[in-house]
N, C-alpha and C positions, 0 to 999 in steps of 0.2 A: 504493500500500500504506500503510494508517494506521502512525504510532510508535509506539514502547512506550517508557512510562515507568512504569517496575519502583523504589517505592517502600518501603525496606524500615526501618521505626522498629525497630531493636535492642531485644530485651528488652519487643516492647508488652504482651503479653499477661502475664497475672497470677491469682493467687487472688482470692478474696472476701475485704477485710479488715473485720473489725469496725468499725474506726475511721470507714471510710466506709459504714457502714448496710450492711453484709453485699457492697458493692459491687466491682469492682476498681474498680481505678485506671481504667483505660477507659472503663469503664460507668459510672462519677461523675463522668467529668470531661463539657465540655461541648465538642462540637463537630458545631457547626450544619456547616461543613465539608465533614467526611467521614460526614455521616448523610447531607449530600447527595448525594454520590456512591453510597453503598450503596444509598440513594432511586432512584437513575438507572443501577444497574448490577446486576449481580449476587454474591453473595454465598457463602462456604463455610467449612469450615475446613481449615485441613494439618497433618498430623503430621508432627512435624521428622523429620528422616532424620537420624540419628548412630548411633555402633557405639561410643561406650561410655555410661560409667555413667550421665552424663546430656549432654545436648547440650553442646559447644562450640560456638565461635562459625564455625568456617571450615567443620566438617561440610556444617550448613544452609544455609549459603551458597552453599557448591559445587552442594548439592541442589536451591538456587530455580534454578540456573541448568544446570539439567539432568545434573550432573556427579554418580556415584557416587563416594564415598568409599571405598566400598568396591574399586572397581574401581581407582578412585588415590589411595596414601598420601597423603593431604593431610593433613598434622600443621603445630602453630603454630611449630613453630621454622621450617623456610625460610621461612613470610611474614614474623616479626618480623626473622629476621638482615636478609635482602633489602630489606625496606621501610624495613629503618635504612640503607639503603645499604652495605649490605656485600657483598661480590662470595665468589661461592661457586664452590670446585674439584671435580671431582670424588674422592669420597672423603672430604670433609667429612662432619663432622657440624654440622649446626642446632640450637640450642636456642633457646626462648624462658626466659627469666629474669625471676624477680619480684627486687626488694630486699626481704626479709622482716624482719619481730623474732620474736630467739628467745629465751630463759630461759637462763640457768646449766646448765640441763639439756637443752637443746635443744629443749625443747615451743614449740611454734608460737603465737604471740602475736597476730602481724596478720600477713596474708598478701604486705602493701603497704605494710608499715610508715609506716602514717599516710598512703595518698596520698602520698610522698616526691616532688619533684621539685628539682632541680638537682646530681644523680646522677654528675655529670661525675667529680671528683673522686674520688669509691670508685671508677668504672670505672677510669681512670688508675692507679688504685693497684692494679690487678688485670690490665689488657688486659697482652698479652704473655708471660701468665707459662707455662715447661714442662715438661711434666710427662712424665717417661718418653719422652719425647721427641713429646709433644703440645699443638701450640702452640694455647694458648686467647685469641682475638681477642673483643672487649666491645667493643660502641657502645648508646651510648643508644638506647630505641625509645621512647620520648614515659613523663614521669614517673616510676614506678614500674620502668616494664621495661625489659630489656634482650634485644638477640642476640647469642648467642655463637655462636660457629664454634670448633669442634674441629677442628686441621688435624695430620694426621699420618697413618702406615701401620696398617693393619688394627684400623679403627676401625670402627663398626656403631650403627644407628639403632635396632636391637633391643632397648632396653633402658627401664626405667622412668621414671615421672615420680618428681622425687621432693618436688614441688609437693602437698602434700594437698588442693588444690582446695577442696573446700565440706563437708568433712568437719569436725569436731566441731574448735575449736580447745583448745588445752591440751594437746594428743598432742603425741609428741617426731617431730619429722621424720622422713623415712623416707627409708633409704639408697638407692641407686640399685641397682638386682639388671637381671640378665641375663633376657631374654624369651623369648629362646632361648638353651642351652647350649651353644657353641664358644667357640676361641677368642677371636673377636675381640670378640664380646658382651660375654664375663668381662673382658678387656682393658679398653673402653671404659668399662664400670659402675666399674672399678677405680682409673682413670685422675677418672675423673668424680667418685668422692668422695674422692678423694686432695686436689682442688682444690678443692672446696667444705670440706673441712676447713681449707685452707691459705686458703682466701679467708673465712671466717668468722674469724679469727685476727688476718688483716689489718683487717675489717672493725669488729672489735669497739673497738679500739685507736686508728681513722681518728681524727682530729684533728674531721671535720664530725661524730660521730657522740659524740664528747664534749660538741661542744653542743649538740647536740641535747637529750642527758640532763640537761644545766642548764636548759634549758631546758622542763623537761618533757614532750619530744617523744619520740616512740616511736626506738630506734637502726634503722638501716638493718644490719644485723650476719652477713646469712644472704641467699646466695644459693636461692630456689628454682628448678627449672628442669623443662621440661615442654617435650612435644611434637617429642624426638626427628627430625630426619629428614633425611633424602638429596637430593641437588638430585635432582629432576624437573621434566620439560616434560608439559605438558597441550597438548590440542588445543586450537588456538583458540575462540575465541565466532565470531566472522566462519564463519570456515571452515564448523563447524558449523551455522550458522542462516541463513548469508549476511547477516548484517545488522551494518552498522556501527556500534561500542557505542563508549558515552563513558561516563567513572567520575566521580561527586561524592562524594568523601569527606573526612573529617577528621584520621579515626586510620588509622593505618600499616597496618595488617591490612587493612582495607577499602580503602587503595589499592593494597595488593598483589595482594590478591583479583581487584582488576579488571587490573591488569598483566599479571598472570600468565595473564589470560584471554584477551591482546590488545587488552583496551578501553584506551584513549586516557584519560589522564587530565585532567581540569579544575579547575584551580584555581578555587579561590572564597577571596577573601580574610576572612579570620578566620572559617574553619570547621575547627573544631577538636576536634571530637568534645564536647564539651563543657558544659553546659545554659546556656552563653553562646555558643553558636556560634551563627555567622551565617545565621539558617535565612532568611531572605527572599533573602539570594543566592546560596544554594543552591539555591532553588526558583526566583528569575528565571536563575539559571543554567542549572537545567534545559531550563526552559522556550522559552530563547534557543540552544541547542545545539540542542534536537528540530528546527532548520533543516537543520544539517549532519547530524547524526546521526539512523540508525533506534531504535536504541536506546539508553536512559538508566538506567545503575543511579544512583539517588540512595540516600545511607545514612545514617539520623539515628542515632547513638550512646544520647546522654544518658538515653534513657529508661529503659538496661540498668543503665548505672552508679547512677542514683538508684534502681533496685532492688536493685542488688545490697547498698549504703548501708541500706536497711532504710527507705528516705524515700520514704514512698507518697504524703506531700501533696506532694513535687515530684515527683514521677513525672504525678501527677495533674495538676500545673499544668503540665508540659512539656509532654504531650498536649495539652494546652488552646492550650500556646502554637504547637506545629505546627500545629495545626487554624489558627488563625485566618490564617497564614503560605499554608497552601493554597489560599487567596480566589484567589490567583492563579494556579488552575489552573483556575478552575470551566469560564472560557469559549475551552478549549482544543480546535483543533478537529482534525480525521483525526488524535486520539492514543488509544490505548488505555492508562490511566492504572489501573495496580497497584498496592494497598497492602496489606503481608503484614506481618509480623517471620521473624527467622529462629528465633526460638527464644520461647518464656516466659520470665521473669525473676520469683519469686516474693518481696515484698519483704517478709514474714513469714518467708524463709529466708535470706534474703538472698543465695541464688543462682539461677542456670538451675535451669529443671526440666523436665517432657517433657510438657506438657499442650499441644493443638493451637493453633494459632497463626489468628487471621481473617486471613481474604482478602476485598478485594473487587475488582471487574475493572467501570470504569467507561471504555463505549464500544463496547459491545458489543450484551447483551443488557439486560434487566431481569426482577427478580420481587420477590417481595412483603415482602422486608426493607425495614426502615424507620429502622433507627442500626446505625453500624458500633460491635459489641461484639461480646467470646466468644460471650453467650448471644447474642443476636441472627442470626449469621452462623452459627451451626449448625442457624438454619433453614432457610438461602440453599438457591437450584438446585444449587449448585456439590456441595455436600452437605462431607463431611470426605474428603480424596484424600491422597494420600502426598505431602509436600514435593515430591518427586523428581521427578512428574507434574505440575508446574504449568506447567512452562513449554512442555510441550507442549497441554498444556490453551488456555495463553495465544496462540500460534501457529493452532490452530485457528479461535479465536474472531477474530483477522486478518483469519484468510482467508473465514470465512463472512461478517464485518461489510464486504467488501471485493466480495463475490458480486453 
């Protein structure tokens, strides 16, 4: 039976910016690469699977890997509590946490106040603290975020973000409200800004966040927090597909993604999510595992965060720099070798947005695409298919290339 190596660049796909001759990032950048592969495979687009306003990042994720979101709450707080190494009771609540800046008035400033990293300190000055008798646990999750665990009696994941996401900056924050009305919903939304009032108080006053302001740097001042949710278990990947999965990732989300699915995680040293991370040992890493392992989720980050940045010429150049890093897949042989995104990343909004994502599926078949781009791969055979259906798209094509 051939491997699968399910390639997924965060954030590839884009609009047409002026800056590059009406092009995206993709379509400007240069990668002999993965034209070659789209040259020797075939080709489509996918629409991401998500159920809210616009794609998250664990939705699509879930989706490439056959998993509805719909059918399992898969919200960002258990991956970031968990992947920071926190250990969850039942009856917890999860939250994912941004460190924000906010105004005198509370209006939202920067959602990550400044890329902030070495966090340690405000967590400290916050982990521990209780509230009506609800103990709030904080550990770092990589820079800017954090996971919190709500631990305490009749508490509930039903309640708001209250993270404004990609919305207009300069609005005042928005309080945490109930999603459903009972008790413990009103309880927990209650409880939840009782402490973000008491931790913006502590926060404003920290000692690192005074220099920061001498410094001219954004204060770290405002907890945001999003993605609500309850421990669950998911069915394995194995179980499900019978095939043995190994995970290369950087960032905590994407190795929990793969945890939580049963894949085997693989270190690669200095891969770090990052537009310095280690991409040639993450791709000889790949490439050296598809021995033991059937299947290989690999995850490039960087190219989400340089869009979400508004920075289309490093977006365009990290593209550039995976392609050349790929050389070292061309002469791979019984692998069926995947390259999707889980989402768009539009770097004129500077967030996700809901436009289809390219695939192409090298090892299989072939047709008459000739560069892996948007336009391009919505010529492909593959045609445009729902996120959700790919991976059984991907399994057929296996078993026929295996006939």
């Amino acid at each position: 039976m051939k491997k699968i190596l399910l390639i997924v660049i965060d954030g590839l796909s884009d609009e047409p910016i002026p800056q590059l001759g009406g092009k995206t990032p993709l379509e400007a950048a240069k990668t002999p690469n993965l034209d070659y592969l789209a040259k020797n495979g075939i080709c489509g687009l996918a629409e991401p699977t998500f159920y809210t306003a616009i794609p998250t990042s664990e939705e699509p994720h879930f989706a490439l890997f056959g998993y509805d979101p719909k059918k399992y709450p898969i919200k960002r707080g258990i991956f970031t509590a968990l992947g920071a190494g926190m250990r969850m009771k039942s009856g917890d609540v999860a939250l994912r946490g941004n460190f924000g800046t906010v105004d005198k008035n509370f209006n939202m400033i920067d959602r990550r106040a400044g890329r902030i990293i070495g966090t340690e300190p405000l967590i400290n000055s916050l982990n521990g603290m209780i509230i009506d008798g609800v103990k709030f646990l904080i550990k770092n999750a990589g820079e800017y975020r954090t996971g919190i665990i709500m631990r305490g009696k009749n508490l509930s994941p039903e309640i708001s973000d209250g993270d404004p996401h990609y919305e207009k900056l300069g609005k005042r924050v928005k309080k945490i409200v109930p999603l459903k009305k009972n008790l413990k919903t009103t309880f927990t939304a209650k409880v939840l800004n009782n402490f973000l009032e008491k931790a913006h108080l502590i926060l404003e006053n920290h000692p690192i966040n005074q220099k920061r302001r001498k410094k001219g740097l954004l204060p770290a001042n405002y907890i945001l927090t999003r993605g609500a949710s309850s421990l669950i278990k998911l069915p394995s990947f194995k179980k499900r597909y019978n095939l043995k999965a190994g995970c290369i990732a950087g960032k905590i989300l994407y190795k929990q993604i793969g945890k939580m699915l049963g894949m085997n995680k693989i270190l690669v040293r200095g891969a770090n999510g990052l537009p310095t991370t280690n991409l040639k040992g993450k791709i000889r890493a790949a490439k050296k595992y598809l021995k033991k392992y059937d299947f290989i989720f690999l995850h490039i980050k960087a190219a989400d965060s340089l869009a979400e940045d508004g920075n289309f010429l490093g977006k365009k150049e990290f593209i550039e720099k995976i392609d050349k890093n790929l050389k070292l897949l061309l002469k791979l042989k019984n692998t069926l070798i995947v390259v999707t995104a889980d989402h768009s990343t539009c770097s004129l909004l500077k967030r996700h947005c809901s436009q289809p994502v390219p695939i192409l599926i090298y090892g299989a078949e072939k047709d008459s695409v000739k560069k892996f781009s948007e336009k391009d791969c919505k010529k492909g055979k593959l045609g445009t298919i729902k996120q959700i259906n790919l991976m059984p798209r991907i399994l057929r094509l296996v078993e026929t290339s295996c006939l």
